[in-house]
N, C-alpha and C positions, 0 to 999 in steps of 0.2 A: 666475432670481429669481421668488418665486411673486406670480402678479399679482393686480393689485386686487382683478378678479370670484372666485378663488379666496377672498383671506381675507375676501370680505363671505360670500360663501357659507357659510364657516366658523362667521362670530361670527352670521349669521342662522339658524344649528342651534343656536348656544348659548342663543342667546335663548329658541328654541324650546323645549330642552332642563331649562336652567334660568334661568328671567326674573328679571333684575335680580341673578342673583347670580354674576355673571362680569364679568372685566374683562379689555383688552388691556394686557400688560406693557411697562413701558417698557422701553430699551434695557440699561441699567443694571443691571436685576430679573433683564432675562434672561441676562446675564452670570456672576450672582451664586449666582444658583439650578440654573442648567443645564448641561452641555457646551456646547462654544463653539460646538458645529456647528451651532447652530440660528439660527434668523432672526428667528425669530415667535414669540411666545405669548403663552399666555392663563392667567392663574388663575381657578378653577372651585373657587366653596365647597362642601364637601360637609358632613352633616350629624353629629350624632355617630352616629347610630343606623342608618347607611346600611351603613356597614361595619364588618368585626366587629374590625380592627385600634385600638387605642386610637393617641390621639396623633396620628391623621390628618385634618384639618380643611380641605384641599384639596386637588386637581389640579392638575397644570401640563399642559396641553397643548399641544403646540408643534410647529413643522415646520423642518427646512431649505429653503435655498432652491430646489433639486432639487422641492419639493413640486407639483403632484402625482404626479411621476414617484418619488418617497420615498414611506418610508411615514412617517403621521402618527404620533407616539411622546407616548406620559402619563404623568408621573413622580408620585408621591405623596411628597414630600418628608420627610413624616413619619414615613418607614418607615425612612429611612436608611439604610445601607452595613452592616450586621449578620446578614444572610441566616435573619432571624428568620421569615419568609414564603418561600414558593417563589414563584420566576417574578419577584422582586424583586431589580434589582441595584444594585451602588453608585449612593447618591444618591439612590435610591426610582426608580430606572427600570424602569417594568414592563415586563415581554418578555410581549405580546400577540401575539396570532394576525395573523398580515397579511393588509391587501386587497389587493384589486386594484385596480390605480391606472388602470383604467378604468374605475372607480364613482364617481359623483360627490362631491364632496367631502363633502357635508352628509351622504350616505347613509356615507359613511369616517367621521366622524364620531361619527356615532351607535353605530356597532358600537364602534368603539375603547373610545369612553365605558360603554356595555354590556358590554364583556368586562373592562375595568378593576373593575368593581362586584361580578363576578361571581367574579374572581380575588380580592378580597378580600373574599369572602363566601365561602372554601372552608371545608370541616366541618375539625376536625381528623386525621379519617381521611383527607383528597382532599390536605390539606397533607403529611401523610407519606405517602402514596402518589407525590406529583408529588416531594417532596425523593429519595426510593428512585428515581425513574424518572431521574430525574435527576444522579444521585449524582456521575457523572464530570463531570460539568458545574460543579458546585458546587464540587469538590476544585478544580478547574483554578482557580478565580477565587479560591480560599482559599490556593491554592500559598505557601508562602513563601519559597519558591526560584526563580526565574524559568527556563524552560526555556534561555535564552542563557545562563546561568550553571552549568548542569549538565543534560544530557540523559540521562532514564535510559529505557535500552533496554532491554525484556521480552523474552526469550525462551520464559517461563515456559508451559506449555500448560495453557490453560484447565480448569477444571471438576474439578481435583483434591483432595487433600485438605491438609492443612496440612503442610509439609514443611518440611524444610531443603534450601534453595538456592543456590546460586552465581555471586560475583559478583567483579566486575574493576571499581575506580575508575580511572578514567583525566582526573587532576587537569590536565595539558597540556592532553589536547581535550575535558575539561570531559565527558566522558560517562562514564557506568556502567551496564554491561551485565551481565545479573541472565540466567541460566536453571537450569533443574534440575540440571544435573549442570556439574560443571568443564570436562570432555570439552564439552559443547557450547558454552560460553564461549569455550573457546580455539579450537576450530574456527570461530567466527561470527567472531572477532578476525583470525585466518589471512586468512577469505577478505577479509576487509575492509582488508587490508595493514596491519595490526596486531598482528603475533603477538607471545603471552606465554609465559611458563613457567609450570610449576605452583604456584609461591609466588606468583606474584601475581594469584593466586585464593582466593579467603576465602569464610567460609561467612555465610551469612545465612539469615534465617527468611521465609516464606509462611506467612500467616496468614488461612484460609478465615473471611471473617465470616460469620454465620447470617443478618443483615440488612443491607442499606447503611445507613449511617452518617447521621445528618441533621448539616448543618454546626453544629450546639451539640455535637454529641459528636466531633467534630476531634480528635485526639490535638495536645496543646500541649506537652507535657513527655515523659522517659523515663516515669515512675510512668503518665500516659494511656496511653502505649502500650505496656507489658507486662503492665495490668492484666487480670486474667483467665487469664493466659498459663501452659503448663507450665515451671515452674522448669529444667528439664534444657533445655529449647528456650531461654530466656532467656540461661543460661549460655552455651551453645554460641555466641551473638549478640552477646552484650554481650561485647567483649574489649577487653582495654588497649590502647590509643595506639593505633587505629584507628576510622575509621568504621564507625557500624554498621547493617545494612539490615532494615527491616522490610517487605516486601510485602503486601500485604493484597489480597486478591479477592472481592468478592461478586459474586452474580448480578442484573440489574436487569432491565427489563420488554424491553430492549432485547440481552440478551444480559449474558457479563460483563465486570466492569470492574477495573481494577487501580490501584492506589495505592500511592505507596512515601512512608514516613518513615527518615529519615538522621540518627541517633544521633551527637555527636560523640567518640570515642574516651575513654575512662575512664581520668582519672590514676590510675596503679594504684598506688601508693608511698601515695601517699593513701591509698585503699579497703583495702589490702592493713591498711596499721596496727599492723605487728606477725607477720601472717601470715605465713609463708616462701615460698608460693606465692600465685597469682592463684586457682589450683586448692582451695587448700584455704579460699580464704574462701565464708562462707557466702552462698546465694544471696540473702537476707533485706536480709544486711548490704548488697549491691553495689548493690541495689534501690533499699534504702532512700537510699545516699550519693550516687545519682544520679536519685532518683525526680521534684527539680525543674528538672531540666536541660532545656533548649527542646531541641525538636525542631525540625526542616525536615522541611514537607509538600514530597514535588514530583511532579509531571507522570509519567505512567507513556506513554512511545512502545511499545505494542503491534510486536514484529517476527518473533512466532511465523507460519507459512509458514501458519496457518487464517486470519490476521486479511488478513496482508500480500495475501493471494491470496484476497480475495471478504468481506472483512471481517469474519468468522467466522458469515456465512449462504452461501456457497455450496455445494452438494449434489457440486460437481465438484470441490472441494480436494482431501477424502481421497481419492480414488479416482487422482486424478492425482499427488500426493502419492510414493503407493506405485509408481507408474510408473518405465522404466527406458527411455530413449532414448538412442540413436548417429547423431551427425551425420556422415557423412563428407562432404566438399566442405564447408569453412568456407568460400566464397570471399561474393560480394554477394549471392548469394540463401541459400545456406546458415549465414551467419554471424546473417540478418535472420531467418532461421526459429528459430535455437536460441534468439534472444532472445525471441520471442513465444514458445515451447513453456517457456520458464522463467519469464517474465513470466505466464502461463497456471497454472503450480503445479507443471507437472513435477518430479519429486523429486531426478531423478540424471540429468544428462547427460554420454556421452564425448562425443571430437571426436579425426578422423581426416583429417589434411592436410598431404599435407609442402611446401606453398609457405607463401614469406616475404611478411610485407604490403610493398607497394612505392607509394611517393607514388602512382602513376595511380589505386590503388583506393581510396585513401580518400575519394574523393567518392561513392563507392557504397557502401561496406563500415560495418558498424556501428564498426569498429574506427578513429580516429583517427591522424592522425597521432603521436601519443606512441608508439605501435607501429610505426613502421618500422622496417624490420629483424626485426621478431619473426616466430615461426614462429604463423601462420593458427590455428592451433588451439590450441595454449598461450595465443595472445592473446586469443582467443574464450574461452575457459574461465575464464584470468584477469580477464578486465573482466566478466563475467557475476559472477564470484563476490563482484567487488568492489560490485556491484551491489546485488547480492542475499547476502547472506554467510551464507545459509541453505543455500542451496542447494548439492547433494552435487555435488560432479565423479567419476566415476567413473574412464577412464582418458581420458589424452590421448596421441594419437600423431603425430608429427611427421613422417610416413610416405605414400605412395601405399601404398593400400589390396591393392593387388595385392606388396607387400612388407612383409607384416604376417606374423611370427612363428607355427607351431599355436599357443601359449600366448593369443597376441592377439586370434587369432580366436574361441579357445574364449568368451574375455570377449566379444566382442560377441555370439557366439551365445547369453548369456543373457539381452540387453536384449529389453523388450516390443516393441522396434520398431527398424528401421534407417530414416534417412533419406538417401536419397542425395539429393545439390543442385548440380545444376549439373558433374557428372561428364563427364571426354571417354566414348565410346565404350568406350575400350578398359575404363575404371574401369568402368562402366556394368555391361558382361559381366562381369565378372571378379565383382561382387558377386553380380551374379543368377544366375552357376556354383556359386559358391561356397553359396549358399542352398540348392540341387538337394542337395548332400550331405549336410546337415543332418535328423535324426530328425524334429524341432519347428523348423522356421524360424522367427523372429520375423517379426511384419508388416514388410512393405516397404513403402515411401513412395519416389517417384522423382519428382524435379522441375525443372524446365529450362523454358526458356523458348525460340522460335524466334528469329528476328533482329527487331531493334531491340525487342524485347519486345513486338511487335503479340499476343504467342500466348504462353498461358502452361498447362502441363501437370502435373497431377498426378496419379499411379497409384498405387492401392493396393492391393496381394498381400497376399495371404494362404495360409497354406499352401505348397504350391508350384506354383502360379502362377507362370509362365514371362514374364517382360518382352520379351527376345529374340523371342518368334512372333510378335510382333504389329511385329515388324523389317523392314524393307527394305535390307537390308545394312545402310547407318549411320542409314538414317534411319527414325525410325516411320512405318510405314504410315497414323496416325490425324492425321498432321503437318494444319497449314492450308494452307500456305504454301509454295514451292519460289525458289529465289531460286539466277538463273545466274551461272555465273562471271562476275566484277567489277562484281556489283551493289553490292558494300563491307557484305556482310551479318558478313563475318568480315575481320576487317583485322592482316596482318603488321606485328610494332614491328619498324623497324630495330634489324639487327645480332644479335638473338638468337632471333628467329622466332617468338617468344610469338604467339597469336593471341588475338585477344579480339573482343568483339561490341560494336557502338559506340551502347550506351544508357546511358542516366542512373538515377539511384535509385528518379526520382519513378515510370518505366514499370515499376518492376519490385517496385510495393508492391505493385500487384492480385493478381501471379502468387504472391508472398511471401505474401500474407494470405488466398490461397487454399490454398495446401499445406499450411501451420499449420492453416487451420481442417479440413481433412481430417484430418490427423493427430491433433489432439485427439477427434476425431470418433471415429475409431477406436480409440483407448486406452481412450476412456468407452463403448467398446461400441456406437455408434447406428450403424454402417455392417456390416450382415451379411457380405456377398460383398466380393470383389474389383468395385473399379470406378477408374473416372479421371473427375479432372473437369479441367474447359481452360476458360480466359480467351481470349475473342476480342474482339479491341480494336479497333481502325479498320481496316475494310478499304481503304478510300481510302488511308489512308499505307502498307499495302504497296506498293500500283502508284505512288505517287507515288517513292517510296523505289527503285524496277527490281523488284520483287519480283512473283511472282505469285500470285494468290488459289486456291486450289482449289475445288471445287464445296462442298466439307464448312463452308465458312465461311460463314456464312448469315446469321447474327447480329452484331449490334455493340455492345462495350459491356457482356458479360454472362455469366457464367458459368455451366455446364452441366455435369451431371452424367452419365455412363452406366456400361451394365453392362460389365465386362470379357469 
């Protein structure tokens, strides 16, 4: 609750500010006047000639109870709910710059009341400027659809020109998915465990504006929004007894922004009138018989792979984008890597594993238990895509790597990159053999971790760069760690001799979030040579654990990079 010495400080700026023409509101006024979230306020007369809006003859300024850890908020009641002003929203709530609620309050204050004066003293250039910069901002609060009642998803790619595009209503889950072509539509629905057929994909129009829109030019009817429009684009849009989609795109200060209006389907028997087809009425007539029909504004969800991956300012989308990765070992480290090289923007991932997920990995494994039973790398592919439904799977195989087809192999030998994760020995060889034969190898990535995760390793080839030399029979020479028989660094399951290393998820983020960030590293070009880099974690829990430390482990805590 804000205390006394707060609102004396308050109303001892008002005074300062403006003497005698301020009062504290009763409880009542401030019900009446305000959102309910507030505690406190104050009316503040203002002058006619202070500011340039007509019809505005005070301030409200007011706090919740939160104050001063809130911000102080001033409404101009005069301006009302009609977005006749920028920076003004329902009610006359101005959206001013915030303090910092380490300033004292009389000094929060002053600026509040200052930027308040200033925002409604803007030219008519600084008002269409700030509505243009603003533009998605203003659509969203004008929506006449609520996004809970219909979600439309964008696939559309930025910065093109007016087209005709393609879209799937989907009335049960309340969404509609809009991109350039049908082919992309129904691959984004696929991965999303949604698939359609071709019919139930319709065409619709993008419509590139010249300028953002300021909310008085809203489209409210059909007639607002085919005004201006090529008659042939119109037709193709407007059809009988369906919905009909208008995208719109302009460019704003902040990048572009998209906006969709939803047409309700044209009684054609109506419009037609006489006509024998829908085809042969004229476009004039269809225009005009539906020119006062409402429209629905709604909400445009951006889900093209520039916005979703760096919100359409990152430098590393396209480049990644274009990228081709092969994960083999889906298991807890490699399953957690293809999710950050896809969550990252990569464009097309395979996956190469022929074990099934089983209860004990799902406390490690990105894959939940709804996937038992499934084979590691279909279920990695499928929950990535259902994810992300942009994103390309290229091949999946349900196989040890060492029983992979020539045809199989020839596909992985065209990804920019393999990752191996978490491979026994023998997987291990068999891929870095198998590289030696290749004209152009793709980079290699190799990643593992030593026991209970104290050590985490990642190598990256290039060329052909041999993994094997740098071998001690099974184990790498650059190891930290040596751990004697029945230290429990590796522990047989009863009955079917599975072996596995007995660490948790949380030990095996560092080693996971180091090989990813290797791996991107090197797609986007910043790693010239072949190098490795290693996670070394606590050398006290190897000896506590029976394990022993080698002289190489020096550090604790940190990750290191060297030349190969």
């Amino acid at each position: 609750m804000t205390s006394h010495e707060v609102i004396s400080a308050i109303e001892a700026e008002l005074q300062s500010l403006r003497p005698g023409r301020w009062r504290r509101m009763s409880a009542e006024e401030l019900r009446e006047e305000s959102p309910r979230i507030f505690q406190c306020g104050w009316r503040v007369e203002i002058s006619e000639n202070e500011i340039k809006p007509v019809g505005v003859d005070h301030f409200l300024l007011v706090v919740d109870a939160a104050f001063p850890n809130s911000q102080l908020r001033i409404l101009a009641p005069g301006m009302g709910s009609d977005f006749r002003w920028p920076h003004v929203e329902p009610k006359g709530l101005l959206c001013l710059r915030p303090t910092t609620v380490a300033a004292p309050a009389a000094d929060r204050v002053r600026r509040h009341f200052g930027d308040a004066l200033e925002l409604l003293n803007y030219s008519d250039e600084k008002c269409a400027m700030e509505f243009a910069r603003e533009f998605g901002a203003y659509w969203a609060q004008q929506a006449t659809r609520p996004q809970e009642n219909l979600r439309v998803v964008s696939l559309a790619k930025p910065g093109g020109k007016s087209r005709q595009v393609s879209f799937h209503l989907d009335s049960r889950l309340s969404r509609l998915v809009v991109a350039d072509t049908k082919a992309e539509v129904k691959a984004w629905l696929d991965g999303a465990g949604a698939p359609i057929g071709d019919h139930d994909v319709v065409p619709g129009l993008l419509v590139r504006l010249k300028k953002p829109w300021a909310p008085a030019e809203f489209p409210k009817t059909v007639g607002d929004t085919v005004n201006g429009l090529p008659e042939d684009a119109v037709r193709a849009t407007l059809l009988p007894s369906r919905k009909s989609l208008f995208l719109f795109e302009t460019t704003t200060a902040t990048g572009p922004v998209f906006a969709a209006v939803l047409a309700s389907g044209a009684k054609s028997d109506k419009i037609k009138n006489g006509f024998r087809s829908w085809n042969k009425v004229p476009i004039e007539h269809i225009k005009r018989a539906m020119a006062q029909q409402r429209v629905e504004r709604i909400v445009v969800n951006r889900a093209d792979a520039s916005w979703v991956h760096g919100r359409g300012h990152s430098s590393d989308q396209a480049p990644l984008q274009a990228r081709k990765v092969a994960l083999i070992g889906c298991g807890s480290i490699g399953s957690e890597v293809a999710e950050l090289l896809a969550k990252a923007g990569v464009g097309e991932l395979s996956f190469v594993d022929s074990d099934d997920l089983m209860s004990a990995n799902v406390s490690r494994h990105m894959l939940g238990i709804a996937y038992l039973g499934w084979n590691k790398a279909r279920g990695v592919a499928t929950e990535l895509r259902r994810r992300l439904p942009h994103l390309q799977i290229g091949s999946t195989f349900a196989s040890k790597f060492e029983h992979l087809k020539p045809a199989d192999l020839a596909k992985l030998a065209d990804m920019d990159m393999i990752v191996t994760a978490g491979l026994d020995i023998e997987g291990e060889a068999a891929v870095n053999a198998w590289r030696q034969t290749l004209d152009r190898p793709p980079a290699y990535l190799s990643t593992w971790v030593e026991a209970y995760a104290l050590v985490g390793h990642a190598v990256l080839l290039f060329g052909k760069d041999d993994l094997m030399t740098r071998f001690d029979g099974e184990h790498p020479a650059f190891r930290l760690t040596d751990w004697p028989a029945g230290s429990g660094a590796l522990i047989v399951e009863a009955g079917c001799g599975n072996v596995f290393q007995p660490h948790g998820a949380v030990d095996l983020q560092t080693p996971i979030a180091m090989a990813a960030k290797l791996a991107l590293d090197a797609l986007l070009g910043r790693v010239p040579a072949s190098c490795r880099r290693v996670w070394l974690g606590d050398r006290e829990t190897v000896a506590i654990l029976g394990g022993v430390v080698r002289k190489s482990f020096t550090e604790v805590n940190a990750v290191r990079q060297y030349s190969w």
